[in-house]
N, CA, C and O atoms as a GROMACS GRO file, in nm:
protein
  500
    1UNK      N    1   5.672  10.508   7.149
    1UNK     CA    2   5.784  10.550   7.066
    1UNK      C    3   5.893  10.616   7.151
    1UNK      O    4   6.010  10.614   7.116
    2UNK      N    5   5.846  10.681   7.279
    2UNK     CA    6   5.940  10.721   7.325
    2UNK      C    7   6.047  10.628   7.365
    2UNK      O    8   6.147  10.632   7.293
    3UNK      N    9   6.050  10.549   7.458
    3UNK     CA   10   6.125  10.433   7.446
    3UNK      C   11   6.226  10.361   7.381
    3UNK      O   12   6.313  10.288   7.428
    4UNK      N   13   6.199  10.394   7.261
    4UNK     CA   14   6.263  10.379   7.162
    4UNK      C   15   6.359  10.494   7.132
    4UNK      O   16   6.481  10.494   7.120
    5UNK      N   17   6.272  10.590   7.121
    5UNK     CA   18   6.401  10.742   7.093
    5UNK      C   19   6.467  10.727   7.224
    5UNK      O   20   6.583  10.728   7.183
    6UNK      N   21   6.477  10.713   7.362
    6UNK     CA   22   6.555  10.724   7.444
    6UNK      C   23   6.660  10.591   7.436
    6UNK      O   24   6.761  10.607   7.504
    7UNK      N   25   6.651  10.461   7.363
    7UNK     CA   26   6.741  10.390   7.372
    7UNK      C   27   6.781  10.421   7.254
    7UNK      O   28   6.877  10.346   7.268
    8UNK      N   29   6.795  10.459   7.160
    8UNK     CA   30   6.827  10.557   7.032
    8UNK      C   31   6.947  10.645   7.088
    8UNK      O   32   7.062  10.624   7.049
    9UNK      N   33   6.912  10.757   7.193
    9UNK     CA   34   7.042  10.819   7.196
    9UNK      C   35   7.114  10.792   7.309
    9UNK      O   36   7.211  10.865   7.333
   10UNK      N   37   7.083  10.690   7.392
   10UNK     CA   38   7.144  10.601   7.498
   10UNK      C   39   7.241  10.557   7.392
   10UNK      O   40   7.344  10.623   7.398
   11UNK      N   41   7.242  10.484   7.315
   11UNK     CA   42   7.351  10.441   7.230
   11UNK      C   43   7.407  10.546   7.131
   11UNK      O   44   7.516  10.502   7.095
   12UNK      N   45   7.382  10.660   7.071
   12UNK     CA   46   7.420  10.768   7.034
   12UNK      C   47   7.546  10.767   7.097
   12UNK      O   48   7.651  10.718   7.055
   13UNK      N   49   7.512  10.858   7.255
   13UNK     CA   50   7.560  10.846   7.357
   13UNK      C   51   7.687  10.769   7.401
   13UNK      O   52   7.793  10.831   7.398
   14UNK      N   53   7.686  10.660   7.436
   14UNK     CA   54   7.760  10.520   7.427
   14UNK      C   55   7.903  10.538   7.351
   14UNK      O   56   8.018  10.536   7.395
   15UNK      N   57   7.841  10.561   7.191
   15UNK     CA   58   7.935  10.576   7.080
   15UNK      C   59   7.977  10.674   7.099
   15UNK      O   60   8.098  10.677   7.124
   16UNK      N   61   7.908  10.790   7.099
   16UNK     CA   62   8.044  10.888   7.128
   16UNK      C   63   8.095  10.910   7.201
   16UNK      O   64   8.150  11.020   7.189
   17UNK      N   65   8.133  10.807   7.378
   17UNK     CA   66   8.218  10.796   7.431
   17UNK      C   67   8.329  10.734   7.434
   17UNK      O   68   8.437  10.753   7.488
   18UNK      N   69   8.269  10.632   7.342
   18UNK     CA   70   8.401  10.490   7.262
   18UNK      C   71   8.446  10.613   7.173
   18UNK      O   72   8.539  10.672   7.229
   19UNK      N   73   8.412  10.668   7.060
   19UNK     CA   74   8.500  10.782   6.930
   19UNK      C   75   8.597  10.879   7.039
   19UNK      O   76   8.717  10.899   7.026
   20UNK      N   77   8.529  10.922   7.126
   20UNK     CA   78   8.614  10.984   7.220
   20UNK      C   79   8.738  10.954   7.266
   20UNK      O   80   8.851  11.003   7.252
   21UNK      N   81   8.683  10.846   7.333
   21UNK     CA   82   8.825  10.736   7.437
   21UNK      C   83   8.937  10.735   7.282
   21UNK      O   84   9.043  10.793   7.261
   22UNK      N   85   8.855  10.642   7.196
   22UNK     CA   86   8.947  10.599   7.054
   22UNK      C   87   9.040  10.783   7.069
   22UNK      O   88   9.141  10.814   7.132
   23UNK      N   89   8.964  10.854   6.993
   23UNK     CA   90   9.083  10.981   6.969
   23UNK      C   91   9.177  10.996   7.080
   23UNK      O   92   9.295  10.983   7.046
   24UNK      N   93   9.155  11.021   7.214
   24UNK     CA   94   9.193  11.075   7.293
   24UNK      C   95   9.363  10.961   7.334
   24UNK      O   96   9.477  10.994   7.368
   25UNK      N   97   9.293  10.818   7.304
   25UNK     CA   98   9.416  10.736   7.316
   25UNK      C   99   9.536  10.714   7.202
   25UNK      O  100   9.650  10.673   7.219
   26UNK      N  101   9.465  10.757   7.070
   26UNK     CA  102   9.513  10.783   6.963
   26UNK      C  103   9.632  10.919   6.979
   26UNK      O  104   9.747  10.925   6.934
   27UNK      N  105   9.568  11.002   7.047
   27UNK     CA  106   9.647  11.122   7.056
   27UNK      C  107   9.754  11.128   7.160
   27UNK      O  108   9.860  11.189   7.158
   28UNK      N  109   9.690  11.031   7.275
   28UNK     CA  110   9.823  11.027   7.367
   28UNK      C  111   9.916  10.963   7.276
   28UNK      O  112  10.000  11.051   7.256
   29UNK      N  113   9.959  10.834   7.192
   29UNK     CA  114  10.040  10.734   7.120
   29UNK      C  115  10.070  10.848   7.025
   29UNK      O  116  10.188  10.868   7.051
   30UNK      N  117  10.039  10.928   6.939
   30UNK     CA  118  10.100  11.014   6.900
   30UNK      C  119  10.194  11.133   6.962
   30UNK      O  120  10.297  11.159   6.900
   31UNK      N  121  10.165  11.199   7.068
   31UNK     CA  122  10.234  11.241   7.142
   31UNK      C  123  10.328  11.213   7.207
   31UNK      O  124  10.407  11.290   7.262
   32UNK      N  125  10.325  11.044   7.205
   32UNK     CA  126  10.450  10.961   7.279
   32UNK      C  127  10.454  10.997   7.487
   32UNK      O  128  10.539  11.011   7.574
   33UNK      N  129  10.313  10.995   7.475
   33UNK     CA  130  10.232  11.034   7.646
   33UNK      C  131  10.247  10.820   7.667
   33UNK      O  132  10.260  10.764   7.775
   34UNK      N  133  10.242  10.772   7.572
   34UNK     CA  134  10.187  10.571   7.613
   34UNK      C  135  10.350  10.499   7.635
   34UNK      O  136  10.451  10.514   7.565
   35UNK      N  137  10.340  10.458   7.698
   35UNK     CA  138  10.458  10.366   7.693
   35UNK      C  139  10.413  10.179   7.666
   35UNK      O  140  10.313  10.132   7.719
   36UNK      N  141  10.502  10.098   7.582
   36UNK     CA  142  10.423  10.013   7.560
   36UNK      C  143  10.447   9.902   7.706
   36UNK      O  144  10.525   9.822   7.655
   37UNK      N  145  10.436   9.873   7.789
   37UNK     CA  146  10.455   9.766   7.875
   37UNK      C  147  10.538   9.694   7.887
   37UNK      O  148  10.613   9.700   7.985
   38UNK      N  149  10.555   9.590   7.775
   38UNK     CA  150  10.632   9.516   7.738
   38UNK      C  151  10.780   9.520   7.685
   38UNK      O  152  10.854   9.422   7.672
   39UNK      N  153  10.814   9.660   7.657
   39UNK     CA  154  10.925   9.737   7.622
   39UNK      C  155  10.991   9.796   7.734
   39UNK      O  156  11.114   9.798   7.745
   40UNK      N  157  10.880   9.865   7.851
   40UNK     CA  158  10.943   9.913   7.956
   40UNK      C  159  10.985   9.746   8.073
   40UNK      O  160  11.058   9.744   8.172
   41UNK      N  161  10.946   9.687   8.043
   41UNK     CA  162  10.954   9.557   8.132
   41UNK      C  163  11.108   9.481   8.102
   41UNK      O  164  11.187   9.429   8.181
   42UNK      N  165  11.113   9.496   7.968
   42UNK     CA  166  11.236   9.474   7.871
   42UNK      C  167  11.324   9.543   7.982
   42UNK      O  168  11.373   9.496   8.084
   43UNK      N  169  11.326   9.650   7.937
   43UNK     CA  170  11.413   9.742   7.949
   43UNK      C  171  11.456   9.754   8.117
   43UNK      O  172  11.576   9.767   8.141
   44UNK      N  173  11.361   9.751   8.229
   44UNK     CA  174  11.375   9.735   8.360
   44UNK      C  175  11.443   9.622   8.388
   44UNK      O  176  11.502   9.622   8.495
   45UNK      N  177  11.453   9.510   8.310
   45UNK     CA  178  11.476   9.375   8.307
   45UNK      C  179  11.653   9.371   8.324
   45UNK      O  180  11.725   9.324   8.412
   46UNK      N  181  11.688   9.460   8.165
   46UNK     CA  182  11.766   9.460   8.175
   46UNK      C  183  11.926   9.582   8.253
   46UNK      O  184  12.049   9.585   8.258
   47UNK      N  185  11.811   9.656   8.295
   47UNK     CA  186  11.868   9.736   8.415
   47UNK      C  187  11.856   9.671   8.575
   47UNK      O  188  11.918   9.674   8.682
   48UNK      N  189  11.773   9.632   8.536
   48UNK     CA  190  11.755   9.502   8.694
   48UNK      C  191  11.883   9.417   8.660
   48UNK      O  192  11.963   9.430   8.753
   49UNK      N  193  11.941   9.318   8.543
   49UNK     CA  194  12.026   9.220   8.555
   49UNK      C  195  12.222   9.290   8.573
   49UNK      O  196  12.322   9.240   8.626
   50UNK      N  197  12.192   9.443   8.485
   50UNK     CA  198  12.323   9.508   8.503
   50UNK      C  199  12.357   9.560   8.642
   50UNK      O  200  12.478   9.558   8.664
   51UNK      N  201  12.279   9.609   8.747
   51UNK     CA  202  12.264   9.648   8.872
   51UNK      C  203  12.286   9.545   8.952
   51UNK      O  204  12.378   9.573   9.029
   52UNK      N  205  12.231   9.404   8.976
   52UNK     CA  206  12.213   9.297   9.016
   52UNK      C  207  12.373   9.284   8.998
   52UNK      O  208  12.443   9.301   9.097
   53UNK      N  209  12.435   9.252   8.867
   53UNK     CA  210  12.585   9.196   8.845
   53UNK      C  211  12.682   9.288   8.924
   53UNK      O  212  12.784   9.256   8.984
   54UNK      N  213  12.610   9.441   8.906
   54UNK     CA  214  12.730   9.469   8.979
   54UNK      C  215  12.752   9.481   9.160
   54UNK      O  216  12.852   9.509   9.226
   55UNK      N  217  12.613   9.448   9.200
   55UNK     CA  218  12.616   9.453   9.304
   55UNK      C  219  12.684   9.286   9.370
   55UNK      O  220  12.763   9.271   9.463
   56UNK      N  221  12.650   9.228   9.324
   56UNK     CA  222  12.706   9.078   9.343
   56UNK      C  223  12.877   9.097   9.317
   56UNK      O  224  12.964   9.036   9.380
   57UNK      N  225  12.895   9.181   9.226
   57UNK     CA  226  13.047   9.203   9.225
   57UNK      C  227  13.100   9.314   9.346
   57UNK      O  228  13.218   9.349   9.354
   58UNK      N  229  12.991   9.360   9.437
   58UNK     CA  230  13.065   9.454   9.458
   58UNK      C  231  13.125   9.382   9.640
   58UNK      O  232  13.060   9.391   9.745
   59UNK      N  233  13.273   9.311   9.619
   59UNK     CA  234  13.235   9.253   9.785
   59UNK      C  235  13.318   9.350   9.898
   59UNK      O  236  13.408   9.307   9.970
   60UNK      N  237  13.284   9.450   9.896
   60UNK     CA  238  13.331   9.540   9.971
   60UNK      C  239  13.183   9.580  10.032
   60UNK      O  240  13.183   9.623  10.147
   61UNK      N  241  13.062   9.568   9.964
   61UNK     CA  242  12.956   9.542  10.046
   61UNK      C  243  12.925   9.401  10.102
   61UNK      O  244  12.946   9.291  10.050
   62UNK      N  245  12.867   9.434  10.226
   62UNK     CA  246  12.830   9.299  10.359
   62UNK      C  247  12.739   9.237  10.252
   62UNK      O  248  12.686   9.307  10.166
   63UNK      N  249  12.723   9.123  10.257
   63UNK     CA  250  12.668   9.009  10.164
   63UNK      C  251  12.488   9.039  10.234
   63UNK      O  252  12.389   9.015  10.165
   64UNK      N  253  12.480   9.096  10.384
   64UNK     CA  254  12.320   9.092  10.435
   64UNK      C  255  12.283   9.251  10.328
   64UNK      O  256  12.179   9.251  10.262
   65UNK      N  257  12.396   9.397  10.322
   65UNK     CA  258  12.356   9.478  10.272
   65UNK      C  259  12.317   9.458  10.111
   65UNK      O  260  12.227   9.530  10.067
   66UNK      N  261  12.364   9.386  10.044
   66UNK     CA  262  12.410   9.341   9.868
   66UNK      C  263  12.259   9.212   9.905
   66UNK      O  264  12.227   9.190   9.788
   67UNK      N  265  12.180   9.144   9.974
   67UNK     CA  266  12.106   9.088   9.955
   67UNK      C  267  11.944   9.160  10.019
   67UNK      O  268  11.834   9.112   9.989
   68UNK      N  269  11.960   9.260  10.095
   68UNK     CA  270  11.852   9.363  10.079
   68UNK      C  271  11.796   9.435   9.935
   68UNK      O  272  11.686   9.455   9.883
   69UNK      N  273  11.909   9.457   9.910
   69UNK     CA  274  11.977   9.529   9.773
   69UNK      C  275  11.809   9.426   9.631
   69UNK      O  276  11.702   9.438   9.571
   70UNK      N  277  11.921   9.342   9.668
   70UNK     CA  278  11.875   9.262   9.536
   70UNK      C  279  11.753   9.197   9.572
   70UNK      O  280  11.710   9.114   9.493
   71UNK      N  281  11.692   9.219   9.675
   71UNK     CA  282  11.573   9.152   9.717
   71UNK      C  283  11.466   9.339   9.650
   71UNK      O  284  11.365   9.338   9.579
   72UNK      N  285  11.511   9.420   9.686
   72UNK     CA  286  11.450   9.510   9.683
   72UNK      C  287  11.392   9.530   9.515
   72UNK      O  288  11.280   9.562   9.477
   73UNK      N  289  11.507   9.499   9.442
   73UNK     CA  290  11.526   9.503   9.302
   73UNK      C  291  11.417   9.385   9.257
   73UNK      O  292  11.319   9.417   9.190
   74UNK      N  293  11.433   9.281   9.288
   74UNK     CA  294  11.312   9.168   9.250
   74UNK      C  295  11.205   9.257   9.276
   74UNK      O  296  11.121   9.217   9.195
   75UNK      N  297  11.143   9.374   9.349
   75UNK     CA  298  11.034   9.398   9.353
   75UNK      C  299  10.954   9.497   9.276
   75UNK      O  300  10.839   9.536   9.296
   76UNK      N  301  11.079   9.546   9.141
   76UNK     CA  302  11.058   9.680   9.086
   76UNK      C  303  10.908   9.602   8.987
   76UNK      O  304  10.799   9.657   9.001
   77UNK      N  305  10.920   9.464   8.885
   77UNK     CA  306  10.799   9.453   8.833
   77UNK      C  307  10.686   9.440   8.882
   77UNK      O  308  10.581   9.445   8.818
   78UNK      N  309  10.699   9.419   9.022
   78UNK     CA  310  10.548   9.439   9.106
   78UNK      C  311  10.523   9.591   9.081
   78UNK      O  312  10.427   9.639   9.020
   79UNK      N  313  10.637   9.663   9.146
   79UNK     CA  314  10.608   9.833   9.113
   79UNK      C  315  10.529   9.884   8.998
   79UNK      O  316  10.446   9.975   8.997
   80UNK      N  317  10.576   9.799   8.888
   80UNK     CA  318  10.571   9.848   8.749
   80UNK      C  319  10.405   9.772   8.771
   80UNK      O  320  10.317   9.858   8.776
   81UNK      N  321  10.376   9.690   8.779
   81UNK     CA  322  10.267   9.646   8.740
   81UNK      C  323  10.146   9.715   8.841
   81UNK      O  324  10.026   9.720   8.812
   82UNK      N  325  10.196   9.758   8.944
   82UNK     CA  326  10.054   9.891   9.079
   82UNK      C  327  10.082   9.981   8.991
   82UNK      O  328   9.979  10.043   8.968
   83UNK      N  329  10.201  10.034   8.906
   83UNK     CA  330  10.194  10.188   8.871
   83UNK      C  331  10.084  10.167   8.758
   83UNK      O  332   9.989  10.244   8.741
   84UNK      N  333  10.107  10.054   8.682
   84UNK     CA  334   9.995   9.990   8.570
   84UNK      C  335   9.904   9.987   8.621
   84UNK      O  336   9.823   9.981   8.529
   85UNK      N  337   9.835   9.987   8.735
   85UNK     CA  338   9.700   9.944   8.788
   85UNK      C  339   9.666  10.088   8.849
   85UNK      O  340   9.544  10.104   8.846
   86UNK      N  341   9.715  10.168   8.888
   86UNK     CA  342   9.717  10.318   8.878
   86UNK      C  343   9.656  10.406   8.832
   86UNK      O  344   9.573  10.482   8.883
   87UNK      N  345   9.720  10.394   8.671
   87UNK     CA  346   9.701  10.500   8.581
   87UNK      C  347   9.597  10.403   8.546
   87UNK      O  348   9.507  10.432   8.625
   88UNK      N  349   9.567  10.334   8.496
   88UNK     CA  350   9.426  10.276   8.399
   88UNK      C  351   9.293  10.398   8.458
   88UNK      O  352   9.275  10.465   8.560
   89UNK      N  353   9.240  10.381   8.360
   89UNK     CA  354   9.124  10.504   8.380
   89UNK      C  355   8.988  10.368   8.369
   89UNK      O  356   8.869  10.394   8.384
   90UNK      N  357   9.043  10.219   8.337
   90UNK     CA  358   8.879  10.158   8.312
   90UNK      C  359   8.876  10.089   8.469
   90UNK      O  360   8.985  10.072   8.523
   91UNK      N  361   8.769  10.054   8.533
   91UNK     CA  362   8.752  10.039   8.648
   91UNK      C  363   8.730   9.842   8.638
   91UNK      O  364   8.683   9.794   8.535
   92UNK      N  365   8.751   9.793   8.702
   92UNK     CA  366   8.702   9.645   8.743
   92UNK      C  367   8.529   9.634   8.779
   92UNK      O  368   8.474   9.740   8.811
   93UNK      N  369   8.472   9.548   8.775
   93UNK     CA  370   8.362   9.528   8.854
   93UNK      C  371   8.319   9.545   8.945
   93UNK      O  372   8.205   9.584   8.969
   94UNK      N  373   8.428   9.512   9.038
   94UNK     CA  374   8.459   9.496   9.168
   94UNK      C  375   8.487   9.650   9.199
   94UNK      O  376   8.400   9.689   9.277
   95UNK      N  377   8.559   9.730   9.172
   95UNK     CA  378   8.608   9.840   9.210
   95UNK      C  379   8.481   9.933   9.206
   95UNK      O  380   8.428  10.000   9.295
   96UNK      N  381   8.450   9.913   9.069
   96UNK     CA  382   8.282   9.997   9.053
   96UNK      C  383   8.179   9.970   9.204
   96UNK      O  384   8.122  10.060   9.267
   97UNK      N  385   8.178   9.852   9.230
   97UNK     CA  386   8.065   9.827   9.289
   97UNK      C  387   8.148   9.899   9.450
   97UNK      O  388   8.080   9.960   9.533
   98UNK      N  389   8.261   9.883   9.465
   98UNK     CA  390   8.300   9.955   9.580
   98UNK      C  391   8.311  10.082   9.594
   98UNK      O  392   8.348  10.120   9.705
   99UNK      N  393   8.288  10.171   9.505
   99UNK     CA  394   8.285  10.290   9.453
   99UNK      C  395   8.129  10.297   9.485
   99UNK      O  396   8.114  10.347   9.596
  100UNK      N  397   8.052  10.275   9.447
  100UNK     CA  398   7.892  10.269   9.445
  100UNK      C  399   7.872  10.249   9.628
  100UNK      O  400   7.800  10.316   9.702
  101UNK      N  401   7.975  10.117   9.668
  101UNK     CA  402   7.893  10.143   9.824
  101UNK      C  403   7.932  10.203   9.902
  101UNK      O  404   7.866  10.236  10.000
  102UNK      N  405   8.091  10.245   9.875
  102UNK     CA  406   8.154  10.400   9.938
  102UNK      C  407   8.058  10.540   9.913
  102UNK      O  408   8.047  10.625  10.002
  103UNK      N  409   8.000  10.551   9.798
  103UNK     CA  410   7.929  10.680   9.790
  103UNK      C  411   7.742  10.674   9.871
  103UNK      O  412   7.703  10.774   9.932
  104UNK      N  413   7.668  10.575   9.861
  104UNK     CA  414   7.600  10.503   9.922
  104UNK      C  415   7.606  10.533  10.061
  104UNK      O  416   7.534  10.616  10.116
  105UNK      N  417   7.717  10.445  10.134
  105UNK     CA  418   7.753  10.446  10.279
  105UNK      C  419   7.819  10.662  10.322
  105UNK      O  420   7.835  10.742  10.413
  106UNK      N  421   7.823  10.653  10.256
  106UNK     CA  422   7.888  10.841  10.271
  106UNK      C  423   7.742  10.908  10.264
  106UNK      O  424   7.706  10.974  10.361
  107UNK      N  425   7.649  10.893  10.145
  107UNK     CA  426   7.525  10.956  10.163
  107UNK      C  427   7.437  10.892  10.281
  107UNK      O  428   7.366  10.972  10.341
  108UNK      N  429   7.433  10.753  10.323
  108UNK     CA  430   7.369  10.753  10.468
  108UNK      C  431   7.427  10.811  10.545
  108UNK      O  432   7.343  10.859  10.622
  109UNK      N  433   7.545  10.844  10.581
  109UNK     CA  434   7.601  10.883  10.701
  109UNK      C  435   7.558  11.044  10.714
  109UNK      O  436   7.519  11.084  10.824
  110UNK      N  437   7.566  11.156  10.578
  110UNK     CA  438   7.542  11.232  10.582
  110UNK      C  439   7.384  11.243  10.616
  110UNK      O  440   7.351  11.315  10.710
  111UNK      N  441   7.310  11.190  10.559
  111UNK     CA  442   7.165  11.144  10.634
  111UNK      C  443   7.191  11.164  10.723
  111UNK      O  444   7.205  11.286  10.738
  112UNK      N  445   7.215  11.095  10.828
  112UNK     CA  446   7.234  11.101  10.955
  112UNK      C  447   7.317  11.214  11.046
  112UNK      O  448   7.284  11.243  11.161
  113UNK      N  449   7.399  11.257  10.993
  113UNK     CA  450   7.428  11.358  11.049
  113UNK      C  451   7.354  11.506  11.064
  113UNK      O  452   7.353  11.588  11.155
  114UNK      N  453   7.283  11.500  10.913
  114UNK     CA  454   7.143  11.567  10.942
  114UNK      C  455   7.061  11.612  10.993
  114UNK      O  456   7.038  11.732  11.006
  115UNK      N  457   6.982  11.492  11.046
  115UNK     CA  458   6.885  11.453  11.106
  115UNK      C  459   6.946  11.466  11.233
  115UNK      O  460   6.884  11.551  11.298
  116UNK      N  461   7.038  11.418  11.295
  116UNK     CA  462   7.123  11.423  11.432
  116UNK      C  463   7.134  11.562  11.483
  116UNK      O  464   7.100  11.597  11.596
  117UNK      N  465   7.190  11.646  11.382
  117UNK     CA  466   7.231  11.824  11.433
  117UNK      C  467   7.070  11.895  11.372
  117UNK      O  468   7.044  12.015  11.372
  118UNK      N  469   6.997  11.807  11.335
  118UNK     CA  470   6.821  11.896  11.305
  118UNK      C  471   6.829  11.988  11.164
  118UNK      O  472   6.777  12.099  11.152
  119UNK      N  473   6.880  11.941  11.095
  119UNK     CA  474   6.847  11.980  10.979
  119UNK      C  475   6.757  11.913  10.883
  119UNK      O  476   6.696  11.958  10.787
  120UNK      N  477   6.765  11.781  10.938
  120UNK     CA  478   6.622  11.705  10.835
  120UNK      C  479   6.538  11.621  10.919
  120UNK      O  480   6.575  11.618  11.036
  121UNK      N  481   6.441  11.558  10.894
  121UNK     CA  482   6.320  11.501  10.944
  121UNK      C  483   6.417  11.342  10.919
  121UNK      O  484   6.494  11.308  10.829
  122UNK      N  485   6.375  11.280  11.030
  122UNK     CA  486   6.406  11.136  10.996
  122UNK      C  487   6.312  11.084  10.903
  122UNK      O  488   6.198  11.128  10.910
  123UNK      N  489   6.354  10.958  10.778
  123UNK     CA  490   6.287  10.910  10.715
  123UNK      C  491   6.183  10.844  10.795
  123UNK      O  492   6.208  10.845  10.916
  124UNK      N  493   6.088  10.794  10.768
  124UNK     CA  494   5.975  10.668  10.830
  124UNK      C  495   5.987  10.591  10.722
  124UNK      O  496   5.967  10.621  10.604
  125UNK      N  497   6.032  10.460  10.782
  125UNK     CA  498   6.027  10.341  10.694
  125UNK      C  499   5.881  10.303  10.708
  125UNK      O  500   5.837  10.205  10.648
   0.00000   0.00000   0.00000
């Protein structure tokens, strides 16, 4: 039976981290903390095309300075989309598992440094 009560509040558990996340994202969108993506993309879009016009109008700048310019500007939705990859709080697969062998590879090393300055017994495999 135990078995059972422990996958019992394993999912308890579970759920009240989903009710959590739910409020907590609920409360940022009420607070006006969320921005929707697709609105700020809009909106960069069209501050990207008014900036762009006037720099193309402006020929008192060198055509190499006015095409740095606008090369730089093509790169703000990449920006927008790392600052998106940033803030997310849910992790990839991939990221998890590199997270797992960064902490892993950090606890052998500390092993070893250990054992090296005589503070611990080497393991025996």
């Amino acid at each position: 039976m135990q078995p059972a009560l422990a996958a019992l509040n394993q999912e308890r558990l579970r759920t009240q981290k989903q009710l959590t996340e739910k409020l907590r994202l609920e409360n940022a969108m009420t607070k006006g903390e969320l921005l929707r993506r697709s609105e700020v993309m809009r909106v960069m879009a069209v501050i990207a095309d008014a900036v762009s016009t006037r720099i193309n109008a402006a020929s008192e700048v060198p055509r190499e300075v006015r095409d740095d310019i606008l090369r730089e500007i093509a790169t703000w939705p990449l920006a927008l989309k790392e600052a998106e990859h940033a803030q997310t709080r849910l992790k990839t697969k991939a990221e998890k598992a590199n997270e797992a062998k960064a902490k892993a590879d950090h606890r052998a090393r500390s092993a070893r440094v250990r054992v090296r300055e005589g503070m611990a017994e080497p393991i025996q495999a």
